[in-house]
C-alpha positions in Angstrom: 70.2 21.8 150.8 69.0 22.7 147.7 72.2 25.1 145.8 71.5 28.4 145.4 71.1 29.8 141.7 73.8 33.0 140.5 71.8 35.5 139.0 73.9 37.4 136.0 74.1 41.0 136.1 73.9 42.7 133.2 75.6 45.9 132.3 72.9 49.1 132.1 73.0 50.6 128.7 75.3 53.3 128.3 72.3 55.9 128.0 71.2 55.3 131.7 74.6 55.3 133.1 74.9 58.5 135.3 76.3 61.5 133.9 79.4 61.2 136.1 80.9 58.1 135.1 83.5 59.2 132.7 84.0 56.4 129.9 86.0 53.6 130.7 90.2 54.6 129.7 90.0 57.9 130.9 90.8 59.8 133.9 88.4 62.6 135.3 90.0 66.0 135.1 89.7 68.6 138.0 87.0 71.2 137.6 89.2 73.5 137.4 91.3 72.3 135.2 90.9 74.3 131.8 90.6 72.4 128.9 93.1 70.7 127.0 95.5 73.3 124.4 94.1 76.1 126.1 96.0 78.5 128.6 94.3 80.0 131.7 93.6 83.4 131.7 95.8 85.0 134.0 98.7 83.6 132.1 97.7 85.0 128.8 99.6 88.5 127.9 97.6 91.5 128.2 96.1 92.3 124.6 97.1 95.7 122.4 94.5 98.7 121.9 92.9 98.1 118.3 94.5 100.4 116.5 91.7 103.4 114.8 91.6 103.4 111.7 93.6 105.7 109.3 93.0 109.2 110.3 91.4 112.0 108.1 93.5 114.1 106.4 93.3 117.4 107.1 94.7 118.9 104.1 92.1 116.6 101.6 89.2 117.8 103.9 90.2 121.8 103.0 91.1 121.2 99.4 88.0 119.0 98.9 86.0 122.2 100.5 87.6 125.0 98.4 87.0 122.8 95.3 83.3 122.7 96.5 82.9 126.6 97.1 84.9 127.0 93.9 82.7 125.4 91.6 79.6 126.6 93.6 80.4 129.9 92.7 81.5 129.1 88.7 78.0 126.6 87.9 75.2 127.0 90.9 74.7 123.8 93.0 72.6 122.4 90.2 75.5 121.9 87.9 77.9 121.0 90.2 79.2 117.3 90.9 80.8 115.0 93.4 83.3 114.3 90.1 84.1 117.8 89.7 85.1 118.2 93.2 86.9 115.2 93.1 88.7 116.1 89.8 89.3 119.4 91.2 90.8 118.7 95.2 93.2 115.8 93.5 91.3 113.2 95.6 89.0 110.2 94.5 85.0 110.1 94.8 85.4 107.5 97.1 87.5 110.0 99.9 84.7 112.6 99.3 81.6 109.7 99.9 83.7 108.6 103.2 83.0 112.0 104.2 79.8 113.5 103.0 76.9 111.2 101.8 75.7 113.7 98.7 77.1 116.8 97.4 74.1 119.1 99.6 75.6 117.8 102.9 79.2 118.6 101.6 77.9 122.0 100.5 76.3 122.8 104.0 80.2 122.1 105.3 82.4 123.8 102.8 79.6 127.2 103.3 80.8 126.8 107.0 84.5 127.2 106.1 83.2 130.8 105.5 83.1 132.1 108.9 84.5 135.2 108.9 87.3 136.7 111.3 86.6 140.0 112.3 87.9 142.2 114.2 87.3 142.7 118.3 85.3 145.8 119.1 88.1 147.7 121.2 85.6 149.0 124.0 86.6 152.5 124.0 84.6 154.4 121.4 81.2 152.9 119.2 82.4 154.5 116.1 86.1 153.7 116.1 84.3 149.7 116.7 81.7 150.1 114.0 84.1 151.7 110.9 86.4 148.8 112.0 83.8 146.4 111.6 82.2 147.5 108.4 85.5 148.1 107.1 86.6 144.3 107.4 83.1 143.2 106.3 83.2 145.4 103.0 87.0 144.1 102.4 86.0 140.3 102.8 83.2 141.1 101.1 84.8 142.4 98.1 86.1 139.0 97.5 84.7 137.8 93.9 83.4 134.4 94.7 81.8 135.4 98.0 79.7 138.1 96.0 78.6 135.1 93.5 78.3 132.7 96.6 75.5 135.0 98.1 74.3 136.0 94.6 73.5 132.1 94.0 72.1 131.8 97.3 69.9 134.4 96.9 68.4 133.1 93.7 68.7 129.8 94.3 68.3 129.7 98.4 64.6 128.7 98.1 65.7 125.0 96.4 68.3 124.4 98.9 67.1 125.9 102.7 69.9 123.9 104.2 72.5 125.9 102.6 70.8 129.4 102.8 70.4 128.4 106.6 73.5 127.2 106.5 75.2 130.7 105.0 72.7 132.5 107.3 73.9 131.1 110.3 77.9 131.1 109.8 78.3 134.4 107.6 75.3 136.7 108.2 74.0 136.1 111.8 77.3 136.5 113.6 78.3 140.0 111.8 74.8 141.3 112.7 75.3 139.9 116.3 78.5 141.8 116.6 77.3 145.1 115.4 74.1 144.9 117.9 76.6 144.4 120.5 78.5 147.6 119.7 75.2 149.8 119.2 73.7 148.2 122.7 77.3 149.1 124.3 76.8 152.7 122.7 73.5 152.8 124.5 74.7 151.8 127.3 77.4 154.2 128.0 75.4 157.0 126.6 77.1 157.4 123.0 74.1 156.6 121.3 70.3 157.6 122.0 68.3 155.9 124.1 65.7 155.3 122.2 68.1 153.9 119.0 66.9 151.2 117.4 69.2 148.7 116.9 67.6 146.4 114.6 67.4 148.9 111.9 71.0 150.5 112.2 72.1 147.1 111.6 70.3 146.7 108.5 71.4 149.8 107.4 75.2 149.4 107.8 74.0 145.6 106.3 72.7 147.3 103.5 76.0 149.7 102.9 77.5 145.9 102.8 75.7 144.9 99.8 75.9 148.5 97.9 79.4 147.9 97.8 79.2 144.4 96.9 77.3 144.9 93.6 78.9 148.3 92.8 76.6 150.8 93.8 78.7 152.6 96.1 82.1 154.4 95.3 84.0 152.6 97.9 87.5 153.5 99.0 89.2 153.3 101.8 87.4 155.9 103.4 84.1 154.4 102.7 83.4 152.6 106.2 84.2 155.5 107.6 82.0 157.9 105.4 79.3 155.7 105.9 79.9 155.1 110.1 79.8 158.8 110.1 76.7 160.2 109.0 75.0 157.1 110.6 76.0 158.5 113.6 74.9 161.4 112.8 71.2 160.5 113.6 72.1 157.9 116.8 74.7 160.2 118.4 73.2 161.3 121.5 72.4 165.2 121.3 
């Protein structure tokens, strides 16, 4: 019989071996076996909150702000500079630029610090509400660098409409809105005349503001009152 012939088998290159014959030395690993140096993560400790970062100081924000309104009133917006404010609150340019990107939007900011704390209308009698009103309005604005504030602001308002608005909306617009509610209530309850209108009684008292603001009123103690008085004297009901 003729012998048969052994036919060699070669090895197929390492490129066409299947994907899941691991190399030759090594022992396959689970699949769920994590990876070498690593821990599984239901062992690993829970991790800490990031911490925030360091928080703003109150007391730089209000010394930075009365710097602001401080020169406002001493130079105009104009003149004034992020380096005078700086120089002025004790804090560098830097803390001032972490908070405000220019010296308008710090302006707008340091104008809302104004708001004004008046007093509660009381309820029981219009007039006793409207001399205490005016009366705190007239004291606070007595204040010298409020009178320049709105003094610049009226000269200068057109250039910067974000800080007239701003002034407008934190200082101006709330004391009318509290002496409209105090004339409605008067009309209300019969202590004023129905047909009063409110509008222009608050521009009136408004305007016994700004007389004694620039001086041209003799004001006193008395002068809220004085004035209350014989504005009443056309709204009373007869």
């Amino acid at each position: 019989m003729p012998s048969r012939q052994r036919v060699a088998t070669v090895p197929a290159p390492a490129r066409d071996r299947p994907e899941t014959v691991p190399p030759r030395g090594t022992v396959p690993l689970p699949e769920t076996m994590p990876p070498r140096g690593t821990v599984p993560p239901e062992t690993m400790p829970p991790r800490e909150p990031r911490r925030p970062g360091r928080p703003r100081s109150e007391r730089a924000d209000q010394a930075i702000l009365s710097a602001a309104l401080d020169l406002f009133a001493e130079c105009g917006p104009d003149a004034l500079c992020i380096e005078q404010v700086a120089a002025r609150a004790g804090v560098g340019k830097a803390t001032i630029y972490r908070r405000w990107p220019g010296k308008e939007d710090m302006l707008v900011d340091a104008l809302g610090s104004l708001r004004a704390h008046l007093p509660v209308p009381q309820g029981k009698s219009v007039r006793a509400d409207l001399i205490a009103l005016l009366d705190a309005i007239c004291r606070e604005a007595a204040d010298p660098r409020r009178a320049r504030l709105f003094a610049l602001l009226q000269g200068e308002g057109a250039q910067y409409p974000r800080l007239m608005a701003s002034y407008v909306e934190t200082v101006v617009q709330p004391r009318q809105d509290l002496v409209r509610s105090v004339l409605r209530r008067g009309v209300a309850t019969g202590e004023l005349r129905e047909n009063t209108d409110i509008n222009a009684a608050t521009f009136l008292l408004n305007g016994a503001v700004l007389a004694s603001m620039y001086g041209q009123a003799h004001t006193d103690v008395k002068y809220a009152r004085r004035v209350v008085e014989e504005l009443l004297r056309g709204l009373a009901a007869r």
